[in-house]
C-alpha positions, 0 to 999 in steps of 0.5 A: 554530315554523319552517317550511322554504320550499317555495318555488323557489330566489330569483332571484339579485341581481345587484351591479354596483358601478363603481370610478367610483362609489366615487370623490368625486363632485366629481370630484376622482378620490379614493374618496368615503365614504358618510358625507362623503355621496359626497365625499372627505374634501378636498371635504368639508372644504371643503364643511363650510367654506362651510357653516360660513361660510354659517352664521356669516353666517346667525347674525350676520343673525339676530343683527342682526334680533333685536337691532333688534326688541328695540331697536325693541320697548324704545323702542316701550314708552318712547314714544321713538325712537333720535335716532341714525340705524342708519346712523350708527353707529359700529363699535363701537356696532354691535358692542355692539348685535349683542352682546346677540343673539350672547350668546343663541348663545352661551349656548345653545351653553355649554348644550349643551356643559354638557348633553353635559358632565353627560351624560358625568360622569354615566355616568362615575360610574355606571359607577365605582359599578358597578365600585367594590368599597368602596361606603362610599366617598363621591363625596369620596373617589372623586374623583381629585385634579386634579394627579394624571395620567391613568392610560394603558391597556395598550395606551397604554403599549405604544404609547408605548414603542413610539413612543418605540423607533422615535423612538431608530432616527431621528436626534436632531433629527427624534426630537426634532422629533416628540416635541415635536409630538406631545407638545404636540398631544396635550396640546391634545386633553387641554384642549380635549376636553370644551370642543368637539364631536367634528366640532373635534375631528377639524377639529383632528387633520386639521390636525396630519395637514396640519401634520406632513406638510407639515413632514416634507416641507419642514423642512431636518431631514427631508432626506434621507427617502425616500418611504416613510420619510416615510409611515412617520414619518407612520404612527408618528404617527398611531398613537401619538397615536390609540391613546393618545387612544382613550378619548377619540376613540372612540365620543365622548359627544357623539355617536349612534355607540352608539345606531347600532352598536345599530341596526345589529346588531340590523339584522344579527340580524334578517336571519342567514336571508339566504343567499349565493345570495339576495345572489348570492355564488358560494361553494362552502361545502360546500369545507371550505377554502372554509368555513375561508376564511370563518370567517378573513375574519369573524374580520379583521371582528371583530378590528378592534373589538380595534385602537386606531389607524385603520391597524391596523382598516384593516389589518384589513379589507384582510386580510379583503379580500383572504381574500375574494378567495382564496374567491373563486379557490377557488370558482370556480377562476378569477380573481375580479372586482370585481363578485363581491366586493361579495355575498361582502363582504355576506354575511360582515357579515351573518354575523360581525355585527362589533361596534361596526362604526358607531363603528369606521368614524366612527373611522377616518373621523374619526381616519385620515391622509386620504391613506390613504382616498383612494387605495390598496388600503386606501381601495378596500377601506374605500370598499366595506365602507362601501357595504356596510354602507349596502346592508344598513341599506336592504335590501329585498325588491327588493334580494334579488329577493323579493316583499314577502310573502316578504320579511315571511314572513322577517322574522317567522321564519314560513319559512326559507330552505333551507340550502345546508349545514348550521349549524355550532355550535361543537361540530360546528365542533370536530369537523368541524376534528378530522375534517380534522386526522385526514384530514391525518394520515392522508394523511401516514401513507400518505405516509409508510408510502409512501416507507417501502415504496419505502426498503424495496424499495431496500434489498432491491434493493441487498443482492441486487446486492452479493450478486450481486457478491461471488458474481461475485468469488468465482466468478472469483477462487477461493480457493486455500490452499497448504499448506507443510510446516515442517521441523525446524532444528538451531540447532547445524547447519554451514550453511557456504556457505549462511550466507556473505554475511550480515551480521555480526549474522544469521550463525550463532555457534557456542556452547560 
């Protein structure tokens, strides 16, 4: 059982988050990411290149080590020693020597990538037996033939029709300049997926992305492109090959995206009692637009587990950016700042709960065109979600302005927070929808009940006045009717002179 707080309304948090600390911290002047630890994704490629050549010397010194005492321990055990000097050996015997130490890492790197192999063939065949309707059906008989092709999804195929009519609207060269690219890249993600770690994996699309740039830019068949017919090109691509690969690059096998996406939603559960004021978002929820403002910027947030490709769960998360802002305008009635997007942005994840939102944030890290989280709107936007969401992973007390035994009082249900407005269930939301349609309908039937009226009265007004006319133009002009008396005509009477002058046939003919 809850109990409502007594307490005096929180202090509010205060946020203030400058556009310099979401930029890289080498100072490059790119948007740093929380998941390349501040950096932008060229210095963290070039900081996990150093460290990878750090690691492979590291390797062959321990390799070197391990190899000279297990010789040493060999001969030790036989009483003798090598006649030859380590110093005087030739390249090729130092190779060979190393090579029984290399073999060890390299044997325990095939164990891993068997282990995360097995791993993902044996949920796969869990997951088969779970949907399968014939359960007589033996492993033999399940198992697809390896010549047969991979089966595409929905939305792959949709994708490649759609590349494909894109491709149509380009020249016959470039059309099959990328075809061919794309073609034989995603070819190599299909080989190489199970042999190597998601980390190659993406080392790899980032040099397509490089390649693929550099040769829309410079090759003599793309002359002639704009720049935004060369980013489109480039965003055609990325689309294409990131929604027909999805299954295989999203949420990989060999990673902890789904245990995270676990934690944090449930994170997210365990903190629905915190309230705008308590992050201190200025939103006037009571304003039915403001309320209907809201459900439209949750809906973006979870409508980008839905997309495929890294700039359609980008696109999403700008337009629920951008629905932030007008909040914003209509709460305060002025223009809003950076300063008050950050706890209106919080506030919304903690209430949409978007799923899957660890993985869909490692996928458009991972998998998007880099220049695009970079610079730009989209790279600004994505940037503050990610602060965001690291903000909510070490929310505290402090960060919400409470004490420790309130903050533990909330947590364990013991008191809730007073609600600034009532919790809308999806019956009272229907209704409360109903309601403004109704107000909206009302309003436009006095509206029109309105000009109705005003139509009426200036038909009234322009009858009287052409009443009034056509009485002035009868009382000025009366009417005067002339009576004339009809004498009665003898046909057979003598007109004599009055007939003289007429014409042969009007003049009177006698008839015996």
């Amino acid at each position: 059982m809850s109990f409502t707080s007594t307490k005096k309304k929180p202090k509010k948090a205060t946020f203030h988050v400058d556009e310099k600390e979401l930029l890289c911290k080498n100072g490059c002047g790119f948007y740093g990411n929380v998941a390349w630890q501040g950096l932008c994704s060229k210095c963290w490629r070039e900081a996990t290149l150093r460290q990878r050549e750090a690691q492979i010397k590291s390797d062959e010194k321990l390799a070197r080590q391990i190899h000279e005492k297990e010789e040493a321990l060999a001969w030790g055990n036989r009483g003798q020693r090598p006649h030859a000097a380590p110093n005087s050996s030739t390249p090729d015997d130092v190779s060979g020597q190393m090579g029984g130490g290399f073999d060890r890492f390299e044997e325990k790197k095939r164990q891993k990538i068997q282990a995360s192999s097995r791993a993902k063939q044996v949920k796969s065949m869990l997951s088969k037996s779970i949907i399968s309707p014939n359960r007589g059906e033996t492993p033999a008989q399940t198992q697809p033939h390896p010549n047969v092709q991979r089966q595409l999804s929905t939305e792959s195929r949709e994708a490649s029709v759609r590349f494909s009519d894109y491709l149509k609207r380009l020249s016959k060269p470039m059309a099959d300049d990328l075809s061919k690219s794309c073609r034989e890249f995603g070819e190599k993600i299909l080989t190489v997926r199970e042999k190597i770690s998601i980390d190659e994996v993406v080392e790899k699309v980032q040099d397509f992305y490089v390649d693929i740039t550099g040769r829309i830019y410079t090759h003599h068949i793309y002359r002639g492109l704009t720049a935004t017919q060369q980013a489109t090109i480039i965003d055609n691509i990325e689309k294409y090959l990131m929604t027909l690969h999805y299954r295989e690059l999203f949420s990989p096998m060999d990673t902890d995206d789904e245990q995270k996406d676990l934690a944090i939603q449930n994170r997210i559960r365990k903190l629905r009692w915190v309230t705008a004021d308590m992050l201190g978002a200025d939103l006037e929820e009571g304003n039915l637009l403001v309320s209907q403002l809201i459900v439209k910027a949750q809906t973006e947030l979870i409508e980008m587990n839905a997309k495929k490709a890294p700039i359609d769960k980008l696109g999403c998360i700008v337009r629920s950016s951008k629905i932030i802002f007008q909040i914003l305008q209509t709460s305060q009635d002025a223009p809003a700042s950076a300063d008050d997007f950050l706890p209106i942005l919080i506030y919304l994840i903690l209430k949409a709960n978007p799923p899957q939102l660890h993985s869909n944030t490692q996928f458009i890290t991972r998998f998007s065109n880099p220049s695009r989280l970079q610079t730009g709107e989209a790279g600004y936007y994505f940037t503050t979600l990610c602060c965001a969401i690291t903000f909510v992973e070490n929310l505290d007390a402090t960060s919400l302005s409470l004490s420790q035994e309130e903050y533990s009082d909330y947590m364990s249900g013991k008191i809730q927070p007073p609600q600034t407005v009532e919790p809308i269930c999806e019956g009272l939301h229907m209704m409360y929808n109903n309601i403004s349609a109704l107000e909206d309908l009302r309003v436009r039937q006095e509206r029109l009940m309105k000009n109705a009226r005003e139509f009426s009265d200036e038909m009234e007004a322009w009858k009287q006045r052409v009443s009034s006319q056509v009485e002035e133009a009868i009382t000025s002009k009366p009417l005067i009717k002339k009576r004339y008396s009809k004498q009665p005509v003898n046909l057979d009477h003598d007109f004599g002179e009055e007939t003289k002058g007429l014409p042969v046939p009007m003049e009177p003919q006698k008839v015996n």
